[in-house]
C-alpha positions as CSV (number, residue, x, y, z in Angstrom):
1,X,-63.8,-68.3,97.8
2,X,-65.1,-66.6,100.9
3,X,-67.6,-65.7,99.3
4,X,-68.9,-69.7,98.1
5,X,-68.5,-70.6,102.2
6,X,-70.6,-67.5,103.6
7,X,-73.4,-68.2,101.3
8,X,-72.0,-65.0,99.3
9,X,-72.0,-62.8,101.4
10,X,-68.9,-61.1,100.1
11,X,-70.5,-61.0,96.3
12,X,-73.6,-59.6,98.7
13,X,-70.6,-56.9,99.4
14,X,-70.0,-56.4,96.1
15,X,-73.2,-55.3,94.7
16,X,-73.7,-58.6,93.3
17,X,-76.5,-61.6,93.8
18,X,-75.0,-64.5,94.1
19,X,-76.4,-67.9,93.6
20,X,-74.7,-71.2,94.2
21,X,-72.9,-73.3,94.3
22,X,-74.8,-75.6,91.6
23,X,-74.8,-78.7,89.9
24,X,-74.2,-77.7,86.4
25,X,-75.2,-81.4,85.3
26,X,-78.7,-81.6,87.1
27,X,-80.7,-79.6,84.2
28,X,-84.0,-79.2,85.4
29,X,-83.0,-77.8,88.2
30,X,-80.1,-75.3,86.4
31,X,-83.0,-74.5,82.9
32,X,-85.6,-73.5,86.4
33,X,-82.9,-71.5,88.1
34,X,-81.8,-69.8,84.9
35,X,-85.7,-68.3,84.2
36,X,-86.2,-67.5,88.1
37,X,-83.2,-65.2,87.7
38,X,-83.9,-64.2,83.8
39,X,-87.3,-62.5,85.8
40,X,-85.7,-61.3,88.5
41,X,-84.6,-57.9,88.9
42,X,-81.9,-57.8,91.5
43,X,-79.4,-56.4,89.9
44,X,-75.9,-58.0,88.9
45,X,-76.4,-61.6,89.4
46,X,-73.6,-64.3,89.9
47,X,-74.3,-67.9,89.3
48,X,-72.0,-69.9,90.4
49,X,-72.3,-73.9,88.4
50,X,-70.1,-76.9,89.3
51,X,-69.2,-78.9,85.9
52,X,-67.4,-81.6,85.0
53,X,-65.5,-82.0,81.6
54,X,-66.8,-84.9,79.8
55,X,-69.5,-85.8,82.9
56,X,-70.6,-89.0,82.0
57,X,-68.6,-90.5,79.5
58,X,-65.7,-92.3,81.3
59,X,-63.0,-92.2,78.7
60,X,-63.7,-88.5,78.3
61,X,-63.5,-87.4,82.0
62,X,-60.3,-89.7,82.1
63,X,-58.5,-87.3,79.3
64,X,-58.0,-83.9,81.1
65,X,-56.6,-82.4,77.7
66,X,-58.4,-84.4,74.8
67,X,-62.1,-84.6,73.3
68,X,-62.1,-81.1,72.4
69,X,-61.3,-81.6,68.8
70,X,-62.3,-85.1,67.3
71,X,-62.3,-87.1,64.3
72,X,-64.2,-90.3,64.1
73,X,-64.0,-92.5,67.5
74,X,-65.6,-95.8,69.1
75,X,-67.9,-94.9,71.1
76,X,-68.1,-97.4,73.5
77,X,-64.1,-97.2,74.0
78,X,-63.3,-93.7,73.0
79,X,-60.7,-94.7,71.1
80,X,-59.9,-92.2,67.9
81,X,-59.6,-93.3,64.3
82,X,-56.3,-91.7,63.3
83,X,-55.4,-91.3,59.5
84,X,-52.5,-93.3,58.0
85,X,-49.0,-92.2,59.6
86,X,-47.8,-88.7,58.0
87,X,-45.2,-86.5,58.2
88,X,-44.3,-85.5,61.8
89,X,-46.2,-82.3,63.1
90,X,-44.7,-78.5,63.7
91,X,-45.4,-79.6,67.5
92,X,-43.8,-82.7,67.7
93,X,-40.5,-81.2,66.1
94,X,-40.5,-78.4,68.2
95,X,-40.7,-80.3,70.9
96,X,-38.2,-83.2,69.6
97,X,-35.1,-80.1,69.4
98,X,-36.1,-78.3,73.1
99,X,-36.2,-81.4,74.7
100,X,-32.8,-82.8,72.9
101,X,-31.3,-79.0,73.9
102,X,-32.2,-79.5,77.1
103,X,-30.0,-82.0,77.8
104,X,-26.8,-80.2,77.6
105,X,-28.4,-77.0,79.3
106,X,-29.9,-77.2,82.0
107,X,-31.6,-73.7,82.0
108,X,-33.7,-74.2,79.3
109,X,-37.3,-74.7,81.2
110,X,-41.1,-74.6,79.8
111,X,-44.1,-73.3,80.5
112,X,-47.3,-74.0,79.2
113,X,-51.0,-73.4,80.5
114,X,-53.0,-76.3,80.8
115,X,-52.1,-77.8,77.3
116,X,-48.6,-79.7,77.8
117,X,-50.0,-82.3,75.2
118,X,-51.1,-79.7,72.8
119,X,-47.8,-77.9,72.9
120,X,-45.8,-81.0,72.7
121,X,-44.0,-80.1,76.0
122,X,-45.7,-83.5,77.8
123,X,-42.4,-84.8,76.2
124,X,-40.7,-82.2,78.1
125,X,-42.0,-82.8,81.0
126,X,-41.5,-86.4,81.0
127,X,-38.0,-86.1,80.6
128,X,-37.5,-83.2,83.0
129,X,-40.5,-82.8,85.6
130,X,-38.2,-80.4,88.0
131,X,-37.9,-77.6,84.6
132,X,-41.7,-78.3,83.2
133,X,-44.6,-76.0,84.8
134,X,-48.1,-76.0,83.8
135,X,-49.8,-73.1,85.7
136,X,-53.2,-74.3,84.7
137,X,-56.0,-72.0,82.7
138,X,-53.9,-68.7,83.5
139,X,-51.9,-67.2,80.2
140,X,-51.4,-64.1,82.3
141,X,-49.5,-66.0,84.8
142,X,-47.7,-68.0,82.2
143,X,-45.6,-64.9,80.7
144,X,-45.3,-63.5,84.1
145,X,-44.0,-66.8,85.7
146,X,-41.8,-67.0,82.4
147,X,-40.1,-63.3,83.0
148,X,-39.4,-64.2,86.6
149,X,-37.4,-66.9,85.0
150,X,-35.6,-64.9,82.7
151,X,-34.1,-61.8,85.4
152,X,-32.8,-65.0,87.0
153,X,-30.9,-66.2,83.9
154,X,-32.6,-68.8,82.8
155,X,-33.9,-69.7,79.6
156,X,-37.9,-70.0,79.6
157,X,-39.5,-71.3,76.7
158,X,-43.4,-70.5,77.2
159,X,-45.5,-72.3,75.1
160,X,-49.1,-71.3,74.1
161,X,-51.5,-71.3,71.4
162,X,-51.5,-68.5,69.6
163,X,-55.1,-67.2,69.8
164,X,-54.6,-67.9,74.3
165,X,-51.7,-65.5,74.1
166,X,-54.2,-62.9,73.5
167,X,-55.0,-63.1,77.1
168,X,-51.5,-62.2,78.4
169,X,-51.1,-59.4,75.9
170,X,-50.6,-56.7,78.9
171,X,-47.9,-59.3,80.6
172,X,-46.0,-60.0,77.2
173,X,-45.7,-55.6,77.1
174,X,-44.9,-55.1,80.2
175,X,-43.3,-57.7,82.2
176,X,-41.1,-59.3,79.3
177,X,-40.7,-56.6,76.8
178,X,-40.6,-53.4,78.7
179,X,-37.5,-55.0,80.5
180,X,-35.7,-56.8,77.1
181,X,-36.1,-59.8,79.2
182,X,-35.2,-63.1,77.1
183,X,-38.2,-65.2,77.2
184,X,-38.9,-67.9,74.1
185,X,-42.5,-67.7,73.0
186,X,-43.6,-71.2,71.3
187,X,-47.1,-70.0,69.7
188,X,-48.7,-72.9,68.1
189,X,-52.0,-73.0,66.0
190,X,-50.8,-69.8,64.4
191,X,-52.6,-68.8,61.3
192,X,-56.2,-71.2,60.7
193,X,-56.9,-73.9,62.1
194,X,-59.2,-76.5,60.8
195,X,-60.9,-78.9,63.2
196,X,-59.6,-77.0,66.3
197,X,-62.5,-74.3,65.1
198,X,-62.6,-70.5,65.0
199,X,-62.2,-69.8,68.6
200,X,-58.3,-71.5,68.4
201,X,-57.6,-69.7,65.0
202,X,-54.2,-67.8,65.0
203,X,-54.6,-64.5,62.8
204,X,-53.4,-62.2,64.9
205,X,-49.7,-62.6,66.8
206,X,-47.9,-61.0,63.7
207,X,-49.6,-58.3,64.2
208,X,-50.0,-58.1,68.1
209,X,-45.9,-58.9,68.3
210,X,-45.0,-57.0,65.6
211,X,-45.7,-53.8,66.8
212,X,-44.1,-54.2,70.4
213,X,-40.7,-52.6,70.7
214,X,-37.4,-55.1,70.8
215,X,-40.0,-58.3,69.8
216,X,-38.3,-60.9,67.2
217,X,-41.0,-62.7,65.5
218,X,-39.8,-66.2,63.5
219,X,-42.0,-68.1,61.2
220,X,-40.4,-71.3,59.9
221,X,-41.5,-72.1,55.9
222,X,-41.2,-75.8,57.0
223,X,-40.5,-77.9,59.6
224,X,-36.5,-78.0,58.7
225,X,-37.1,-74.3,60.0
226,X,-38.6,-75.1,62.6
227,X,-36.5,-77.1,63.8
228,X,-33.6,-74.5,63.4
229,X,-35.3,-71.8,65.0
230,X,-36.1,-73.7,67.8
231,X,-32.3,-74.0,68.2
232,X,-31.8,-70.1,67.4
233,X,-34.3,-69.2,70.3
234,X,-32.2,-71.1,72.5
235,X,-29.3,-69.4,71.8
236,X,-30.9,-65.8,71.8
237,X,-30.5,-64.0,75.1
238,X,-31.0,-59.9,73.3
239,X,-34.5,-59.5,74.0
240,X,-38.0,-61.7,73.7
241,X,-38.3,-63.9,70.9
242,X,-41.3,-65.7,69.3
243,X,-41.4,-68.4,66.8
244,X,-44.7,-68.6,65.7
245,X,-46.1,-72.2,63.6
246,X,-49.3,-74.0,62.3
247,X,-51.4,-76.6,63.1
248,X,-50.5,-79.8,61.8
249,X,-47.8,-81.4,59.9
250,X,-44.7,-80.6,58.0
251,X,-44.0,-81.2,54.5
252,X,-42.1,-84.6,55.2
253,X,-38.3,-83.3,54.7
254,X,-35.3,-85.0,56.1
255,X,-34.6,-83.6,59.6
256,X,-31.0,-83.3,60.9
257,X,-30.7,-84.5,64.2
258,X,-29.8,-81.0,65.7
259,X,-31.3,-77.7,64.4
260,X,-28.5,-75.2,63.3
261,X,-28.6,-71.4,64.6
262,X,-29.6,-68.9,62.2
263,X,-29.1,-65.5,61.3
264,X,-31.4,-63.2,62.6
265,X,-32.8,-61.0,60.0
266,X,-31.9,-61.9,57.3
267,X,-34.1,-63.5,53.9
268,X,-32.9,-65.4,51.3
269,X,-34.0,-66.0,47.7
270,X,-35.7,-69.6,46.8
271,X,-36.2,-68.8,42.9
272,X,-35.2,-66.1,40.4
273,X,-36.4,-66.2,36.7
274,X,-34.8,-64.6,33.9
275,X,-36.6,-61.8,32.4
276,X,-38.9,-62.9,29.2
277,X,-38.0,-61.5,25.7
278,X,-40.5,-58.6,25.2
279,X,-41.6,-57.5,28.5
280,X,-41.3,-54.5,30.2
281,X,-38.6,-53.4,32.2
282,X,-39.0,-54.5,35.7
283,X,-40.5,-57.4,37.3
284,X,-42.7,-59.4,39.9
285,X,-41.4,-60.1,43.4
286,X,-42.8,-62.8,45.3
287,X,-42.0,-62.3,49.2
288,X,-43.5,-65.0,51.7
289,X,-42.8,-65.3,55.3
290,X,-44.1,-68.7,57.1
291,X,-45.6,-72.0,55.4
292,X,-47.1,-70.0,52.5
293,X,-43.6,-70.6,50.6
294,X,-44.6,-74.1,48.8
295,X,-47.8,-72.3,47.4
296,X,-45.6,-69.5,46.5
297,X,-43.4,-71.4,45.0
């Protein structure tokens, strides 16, 4: 910032050539600037351009947290063309049983960075403003905020897409699981993604949490999971705990009011199948863990 007001003369400092600030919206000017430095040969260069998310088209730049994933809209009044009512979505449910939970316990809080619509926690923080916190663009702070919370025996539910927790991978190791600290990870948009595009794809929290020391991973098979392992990370003060869940909605099952603690570990057999007359000895074992279990099935 000190920089920007002395005309960068801390970046100047640095080693660096700053330029700025300016107005990413004025092209001309910013396509002219851009080849003067593409020639130039001054050495690291920082250019500093003031934007505007959806500059120009009012119901965008209204809608801090919408218009990056669309299907068909009006135009004129930016209004979306949603599909026929379906079965509630992962998010919604999730959000439904932490916000009923947090009700009767008043150290459950939530923490999300810069999507509280996306993680369903606007629902949260409508109904409790003084437990919601929305740190802005900073995953890094997120977790670290979130493990402050937890040495103080609270209950934080962090809430982040799965591909953004990437960026706080170094603050999930070592401020929450390097001290066992209980903090809920929500990670939606795990697994693909559709519309949301490749950049918001999933594939990799299994993997990233799996091989941290003391981490519980869940991954409900529906949204009936869901909702109980919302309930189970509520209750689980051991260690960190993730519950990990896709894009989109559930299969349309009948939901309880109140998800129901479960036990941690532990599988359970959907199907078995007698062996067939003929066959060898032995047989085929079908093991899914998440939403894959209806195509398993």
């Amino acid at each position: 910032a000190r920089g920007i007001i002395t005309g960068g003369t801390l970046f100047e400092e640095l080693g660096f050539y700053y330029v700025g600030p300016v107005n990413g919206h004025d092209l001309p000017q910013l396509v002219a600037i851009l080849r003067n430095l593409r020639d130039t040969n001054n050495g690291p260069i920082l250019l500093h351009v003031m934007t505007e998310k959806g500059h120009g088209y009012t119901p965008a730049e209204k809608a801090g947290d919408k218009y990056h994933a669309v299907a068909k809209f009006n135009v004129v009044t930016g209004e979306q063309k949603k599909g026929p009512a379906g079965p509630p979505s992962y998010t919604s449910v999730f959000s439904r049983e932490l916000t009923r939970r947090a009700a009767t316990d008043d150290k459950i809080t939530a923490v999300t960075a810069a999507m509280p619509s996306g993680t369903g926690l606007d629902a949260f923080a409508k109904a409790y403003p003084d437990r919601f916190f929305d740190v802005g663009i900073a995953e890094q702070h997120a977790v670290t905020f979130a493990a402050g919370m937890a040495t103080e025996g609270l209950r934080p539910f962090c809430a982040i897409y799965s591909t953004f927790l990437q960026r706080a991978y170094d603050q999930v190791m070592h401020d929450v699981v390097l001290q066992k600290l209980p903090v809920r990870f929500a990670i939606d948009r795990a697994g693909l993604v559709g519309a949301d595009g490749a950049t918001h794809a999933g594939s990799f929290d299994i993997a990233y949490l799996g091989c941290l020391p003391g981490m519980t991973i869940m991954a409900p098979s529906d949204e009936l999971e869901l909702l109980h392992m919302t309930a189970t990370a509520v209750e689980f003060d051991e260690g960190p705990i993730a519950l990990r869940y896709p894009r989109g909605s559930g299969l349309g099952l009948d939901l309880p009011a109140a998800g129901a603690v479960l036990e941690i570990g532990k599988g359970r057999i959907i199907r078995e199948m007698g062996q067939q007359a003929g066959s060898a000895k032995g047989g085929i074992a079908i093991l899914s863990l998440g939403p894959r279990l209806a195509e398993a099935c």
